[in-house]
C-alpha positions as CSV (number, residue, x, y, z in Angstrom):
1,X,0.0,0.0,0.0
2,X,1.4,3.2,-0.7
3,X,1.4,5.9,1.6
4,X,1.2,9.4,1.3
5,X,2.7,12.0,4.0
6,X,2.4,15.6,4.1
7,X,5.7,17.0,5.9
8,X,9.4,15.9,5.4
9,X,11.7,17.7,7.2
10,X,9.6,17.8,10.4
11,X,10.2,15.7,13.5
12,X,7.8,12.8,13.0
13,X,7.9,12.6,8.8
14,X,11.6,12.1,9.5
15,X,10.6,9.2,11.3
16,X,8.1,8.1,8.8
17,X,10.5,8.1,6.3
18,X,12.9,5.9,8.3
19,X,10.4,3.6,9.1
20,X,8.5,2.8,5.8
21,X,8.5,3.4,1.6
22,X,6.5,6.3,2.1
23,X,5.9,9.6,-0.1
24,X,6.5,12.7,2.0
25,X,5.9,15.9,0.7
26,X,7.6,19.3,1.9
27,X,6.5,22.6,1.6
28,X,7.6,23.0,-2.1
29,X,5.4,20.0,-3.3
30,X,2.2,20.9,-1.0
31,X,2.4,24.2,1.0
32,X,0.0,24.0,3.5
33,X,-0.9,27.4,3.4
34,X,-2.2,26.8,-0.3
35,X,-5.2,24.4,0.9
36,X,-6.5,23.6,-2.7
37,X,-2.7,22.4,-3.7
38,X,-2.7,19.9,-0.3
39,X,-6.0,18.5,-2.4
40,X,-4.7,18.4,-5.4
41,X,-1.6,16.4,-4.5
42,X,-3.7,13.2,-2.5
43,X,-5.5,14.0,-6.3
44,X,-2.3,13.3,-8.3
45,X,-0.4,10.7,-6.4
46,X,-3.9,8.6,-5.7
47,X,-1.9,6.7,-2.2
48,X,-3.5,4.0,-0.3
49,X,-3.7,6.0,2.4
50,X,-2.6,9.2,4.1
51,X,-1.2,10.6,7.0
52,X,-0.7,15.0,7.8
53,X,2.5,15.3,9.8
54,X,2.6,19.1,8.8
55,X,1.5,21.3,10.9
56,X,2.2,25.1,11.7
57,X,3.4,24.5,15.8
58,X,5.1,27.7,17.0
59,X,2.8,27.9,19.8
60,X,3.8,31.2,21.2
61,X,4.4,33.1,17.5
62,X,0.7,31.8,16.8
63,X,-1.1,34.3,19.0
64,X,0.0,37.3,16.4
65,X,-0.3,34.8,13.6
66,X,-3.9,33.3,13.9
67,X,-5.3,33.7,11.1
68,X,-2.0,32.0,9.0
69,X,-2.0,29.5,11.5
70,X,-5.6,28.2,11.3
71,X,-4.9,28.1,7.4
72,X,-2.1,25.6,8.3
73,X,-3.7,23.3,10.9
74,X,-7.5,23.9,10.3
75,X,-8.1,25.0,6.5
76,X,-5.5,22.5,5.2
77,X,-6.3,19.3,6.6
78,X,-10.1,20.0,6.1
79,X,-9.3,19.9,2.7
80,X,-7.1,16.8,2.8
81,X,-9.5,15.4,4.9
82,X,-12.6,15.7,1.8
83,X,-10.6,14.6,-0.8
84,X,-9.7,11.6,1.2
85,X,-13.4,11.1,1.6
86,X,-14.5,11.7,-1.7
87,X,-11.8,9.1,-3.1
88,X,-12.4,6.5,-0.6
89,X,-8.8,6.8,1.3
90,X,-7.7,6.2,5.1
91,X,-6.9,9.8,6.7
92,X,-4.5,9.9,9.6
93,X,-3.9,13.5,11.2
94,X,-1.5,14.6,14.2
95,X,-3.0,16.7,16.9
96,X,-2.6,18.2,20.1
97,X,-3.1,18.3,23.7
98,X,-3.2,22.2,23.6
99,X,-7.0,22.0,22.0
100,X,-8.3,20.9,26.1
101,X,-8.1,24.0,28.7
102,X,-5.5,21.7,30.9
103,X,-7.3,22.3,34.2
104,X,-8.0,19.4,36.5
105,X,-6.1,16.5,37.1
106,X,-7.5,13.6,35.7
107,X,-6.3,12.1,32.3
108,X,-8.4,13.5,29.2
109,X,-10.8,11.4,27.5
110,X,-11.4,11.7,23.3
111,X,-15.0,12.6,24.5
112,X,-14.0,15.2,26.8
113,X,-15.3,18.6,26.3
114,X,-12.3,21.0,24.4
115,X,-11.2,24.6,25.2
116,X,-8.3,25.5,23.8
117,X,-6.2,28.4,25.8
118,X,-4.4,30.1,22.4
119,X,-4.3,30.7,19.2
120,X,-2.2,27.3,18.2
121,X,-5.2,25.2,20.2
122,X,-8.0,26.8,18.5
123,X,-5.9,26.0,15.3
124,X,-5.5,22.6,16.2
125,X,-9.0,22.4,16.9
126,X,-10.5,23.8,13.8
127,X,-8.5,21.4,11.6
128,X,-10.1,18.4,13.9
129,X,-13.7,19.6,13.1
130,X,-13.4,20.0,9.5
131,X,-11.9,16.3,9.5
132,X,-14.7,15.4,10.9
133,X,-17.1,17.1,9.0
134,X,-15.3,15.6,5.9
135,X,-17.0,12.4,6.3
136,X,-15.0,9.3,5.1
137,X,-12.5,7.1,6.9
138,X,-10.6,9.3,9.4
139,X,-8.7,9.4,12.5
140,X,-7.2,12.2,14.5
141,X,-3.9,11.4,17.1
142,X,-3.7,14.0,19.6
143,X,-0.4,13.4,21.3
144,X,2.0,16.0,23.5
145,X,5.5,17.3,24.4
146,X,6.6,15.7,20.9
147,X,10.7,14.9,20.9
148,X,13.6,12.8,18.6
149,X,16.6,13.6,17.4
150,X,15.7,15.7,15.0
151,X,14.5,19.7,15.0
152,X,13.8,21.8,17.7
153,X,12.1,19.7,20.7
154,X,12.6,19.9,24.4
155,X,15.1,17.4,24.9
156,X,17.7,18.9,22.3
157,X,17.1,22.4,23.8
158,X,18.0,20.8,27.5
159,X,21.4,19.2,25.9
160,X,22.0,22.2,23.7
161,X,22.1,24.5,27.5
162,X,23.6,21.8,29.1
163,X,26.8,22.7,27.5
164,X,26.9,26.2,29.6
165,X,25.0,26.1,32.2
166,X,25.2,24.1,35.8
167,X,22.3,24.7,36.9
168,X,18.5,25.4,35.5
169,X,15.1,26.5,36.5
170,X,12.2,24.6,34.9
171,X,8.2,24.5,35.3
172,X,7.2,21.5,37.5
173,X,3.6,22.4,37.7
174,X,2.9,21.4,34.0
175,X,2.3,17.4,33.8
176,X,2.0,15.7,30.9
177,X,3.5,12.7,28.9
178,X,6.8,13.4,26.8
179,X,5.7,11.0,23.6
180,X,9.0,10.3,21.2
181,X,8.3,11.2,17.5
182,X,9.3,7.5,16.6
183,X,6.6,6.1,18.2
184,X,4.1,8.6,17.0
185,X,5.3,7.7,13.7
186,X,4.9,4.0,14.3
187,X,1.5,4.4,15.7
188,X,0.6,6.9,13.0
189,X,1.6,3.6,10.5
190,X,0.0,1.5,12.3
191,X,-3.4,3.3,12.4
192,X,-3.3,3.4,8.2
193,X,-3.1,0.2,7.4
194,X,-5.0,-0.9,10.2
195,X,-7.5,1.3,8.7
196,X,-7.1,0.3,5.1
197,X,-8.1,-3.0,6.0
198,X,-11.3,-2.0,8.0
199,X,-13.1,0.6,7.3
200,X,-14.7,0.5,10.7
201,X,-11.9,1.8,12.1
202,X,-10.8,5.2,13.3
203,X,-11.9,8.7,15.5
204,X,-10.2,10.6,18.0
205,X,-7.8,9.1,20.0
206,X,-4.7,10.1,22.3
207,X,-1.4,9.1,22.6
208,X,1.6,10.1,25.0
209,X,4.4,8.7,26.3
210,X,4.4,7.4,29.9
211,X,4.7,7.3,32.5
212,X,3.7,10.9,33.4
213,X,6.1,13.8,34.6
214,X,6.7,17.4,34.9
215,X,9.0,19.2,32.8
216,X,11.4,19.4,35.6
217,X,11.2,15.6,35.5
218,X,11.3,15.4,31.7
219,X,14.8,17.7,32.1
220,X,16.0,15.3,35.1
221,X,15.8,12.6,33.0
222,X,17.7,13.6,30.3
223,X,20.6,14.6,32.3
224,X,20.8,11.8,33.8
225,X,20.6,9.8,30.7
226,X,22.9,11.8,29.0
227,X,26.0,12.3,31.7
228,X,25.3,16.0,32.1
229,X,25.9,17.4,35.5
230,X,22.9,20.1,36.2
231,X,21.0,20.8,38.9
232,X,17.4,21.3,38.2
233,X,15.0,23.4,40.3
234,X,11.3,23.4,40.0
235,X,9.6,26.7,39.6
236,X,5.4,27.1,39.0
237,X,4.1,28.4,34.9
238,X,3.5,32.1,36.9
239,X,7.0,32.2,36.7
240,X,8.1,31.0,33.3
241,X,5.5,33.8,31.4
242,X,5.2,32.7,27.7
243,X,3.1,34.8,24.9
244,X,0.7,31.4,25.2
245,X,-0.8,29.8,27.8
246,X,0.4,26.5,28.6
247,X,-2.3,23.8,29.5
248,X,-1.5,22.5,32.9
249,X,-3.1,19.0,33.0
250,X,-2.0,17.3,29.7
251,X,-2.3,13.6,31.0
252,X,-4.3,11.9,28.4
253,X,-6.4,8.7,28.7
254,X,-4.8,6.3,25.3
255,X,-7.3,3.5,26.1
256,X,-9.2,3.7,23.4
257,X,-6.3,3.5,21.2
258,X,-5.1,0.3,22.6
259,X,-8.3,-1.1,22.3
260,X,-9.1,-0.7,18.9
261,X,-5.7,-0.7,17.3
262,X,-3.1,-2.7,20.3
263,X,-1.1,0.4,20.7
264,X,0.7,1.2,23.9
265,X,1.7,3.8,25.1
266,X,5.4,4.3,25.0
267,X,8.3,4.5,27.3
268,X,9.8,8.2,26.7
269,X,12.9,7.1,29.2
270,X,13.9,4.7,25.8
271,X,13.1,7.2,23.6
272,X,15.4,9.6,25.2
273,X,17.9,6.7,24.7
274,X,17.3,6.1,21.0
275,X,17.4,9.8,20.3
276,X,21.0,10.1,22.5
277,X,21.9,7.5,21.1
278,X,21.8,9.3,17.2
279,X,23.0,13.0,19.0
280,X,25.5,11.7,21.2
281,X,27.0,9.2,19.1
């Protein structure tokens, strides 16, 4: 089955492209700003299935950048999404923890009521419901705190100030599940061709690494992983202020996608490993 993936460069269609034969598209073949071009590509290349691993995701620059943002993550795969449905293909989009408020403590549900906090939730969240509204066979991941090897993630930022700095201050009041782009990329593989074979199959589901930390966790981790010698101090969101608002609670409830595709949720611990393992090596 052929497999069609919009994004190349970005940190889960790099793993997509290590993992399987697939076709991955980068801006210059389908600019996601250009929704009718995204169309036209499923159009020309006619895959098996597809998967959207492109996505505008500078959370902060989003809140002065709406309007091109919700062209990116809501316009775009709408469109993907109704061409999909109109030529009878498997749809398989990445999305976000940012589209609940974060308040609370309990792990969130795919049936749980949304309210996104900024401009790069209520992106994320438009592109959901005009997936849905496409009709067809699709299936939306929502995942969190995304990190490999490759681009600009948490992880490579904590090894990149490791190399000046003995000691760092980072948010502990923010818990979520750090999720390795490999594995999203596996899942994301997983769901299509699960989905090519039965056309019952699909919806919202979630998907994050486990078990769950705090950032301050997340950093201690990689330190320790790594051989870096920092000292890590928790401080609370009041005192990291970013242009966005940051959902607290980002634990989320990946039943659902274990019950109707067998995927677990994965260890971040080894991903941090696999991804040292490529940056350290």
């Amino acid at each position: 089955m052929t497999i069609l993936v919009f994004g190349k460069t970005g940190q889960v269609a790099t793993e997509l492209q290590a993992q399987a034969d697939v076709t991955a598209l980068g801006r210059d073949a389908a600019d996601l700003s250009d929704p009718a071009a995204c169309a036209a590509a499923i159009a020309a290349h006619a895959p098996g299935a597809v998967i959207n691993a492109a996505a505008y995701t500078a959370v902060d620059r989003a809140e002065e950048e709406e309007a091109q943002a919700t062209v990116i993550n809501g316009a775009a795969p709408g469109a993907m999404a109704r061409e999909c449905a109109a030529r009878g293909i498997p749809f398989v989009h990445i999305s976000t923890d940012y589209v609940f408020a974060g308040d609370g403590t309990a792990p969130w549900t795919p049936a749980d009521p949304v309210g996104p906090l900024g401009a790069y939730g209520r992106s994320k969240l438009a592109g959901e419901r005009a997936i849905a509204e496409a009709g067809g066979q699709w299936a939306v991941l929502r995942t969190s705190w995304v990190f490999s090897a490759h681009g600009n993630n948490f992880l490579k930022t904590m090894l990149r100030l490791s190399e000046s700095r003995d000691a760092l201050s980072i948010v502990e009041d923010q818990i979520g599940g750090p999720t390795p782009a490999d594995a999203i990329a596996t899942a994301c593989l997983t769901m299509a061709r699960a989905m090519a074979a039965d056309d019952s199959k699909g919806g919202m589901h979630h998907f994050s690494g486990a078990p769950d930390t705090s950032w301050k966790g997340f950093a201690e981790e990689i330190f320790a992983r790594a051989g870096k010698s920092v000292a890590v101090s928790g401080i609370p969101t009041a005192d990291y202020p970013t242009p966005a608002a940051r959902p607290l609670n980002s634990r989320m409830d990946c039943s659902a996608l274990k019950a109707q595709f067998g995927i677990d949720r994965p260890d971040w611990r080894a991903g941090i490993d696999r991804a040292l393992a490529v940056l350290l090596h």
